[in-house]
C-alpha positions, 0 to 999 in steps of 0.5 A: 422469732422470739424477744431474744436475738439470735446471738442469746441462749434460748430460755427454757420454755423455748429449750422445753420446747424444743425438746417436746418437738424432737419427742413427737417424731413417732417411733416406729423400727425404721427411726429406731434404725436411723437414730443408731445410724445417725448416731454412727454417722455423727462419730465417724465424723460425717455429722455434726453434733446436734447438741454441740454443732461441731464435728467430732470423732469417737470411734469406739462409740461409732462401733458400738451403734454399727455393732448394735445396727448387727445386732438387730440384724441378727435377731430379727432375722426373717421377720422384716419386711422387705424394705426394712430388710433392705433398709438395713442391709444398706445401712450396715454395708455404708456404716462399716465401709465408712468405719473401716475407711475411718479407721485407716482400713480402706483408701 
């Protein structure tokens, strides 16, 4: 831990930090698809914030990253492998049922 307590705002070397780390995670298809999921996630209220570590609801946001996550669907149509097919078709199928249960859709 460092000098500051736990109830003290980082410093901005550990803020630069920090954000260092979050970039060192490789990019690849699959992250790409689960950063605009948990995007989604985080507006449908499933996640809390990462930045503010509450939970808040923005549907017109979750819809727009479950509209790209369609999107990506569509043009990459048979040039996925198996498991990112897979991966997501599963993704879309949970994404728009916990939409439409957000919405007032499903019970």
């Amino acid at each position: 831990m460092s000098e500051h307590d736990a109830t003290q705002e980082p410093t901005h070397e550990e803020s630069e930090q920090e954000n260092r780390n979050r970039l060192e995670i490789e990019i690849t298809f699959t992250t790409f698809l689960f950063s605009l999921a948990q995007t989604a996630l985080t507006y449908l209220g499933e996640l809390e914030h990462p930045d503010t570590g509450t939970r808040a609801v923005d549907l017109d946001i979750a819809k727009q990253n479950i509209d790209i996550l369609g999107l990506l669907e569509q043009k990459t149509r048979n040039n996925l492998l198996p498991e990112e097919d897979k991966l997501l078709k599963n993704m879309l199928y949970d994404l728009r049922m916990k939409y439409l249960r957000a919405r007032g859709g499903l019970s």
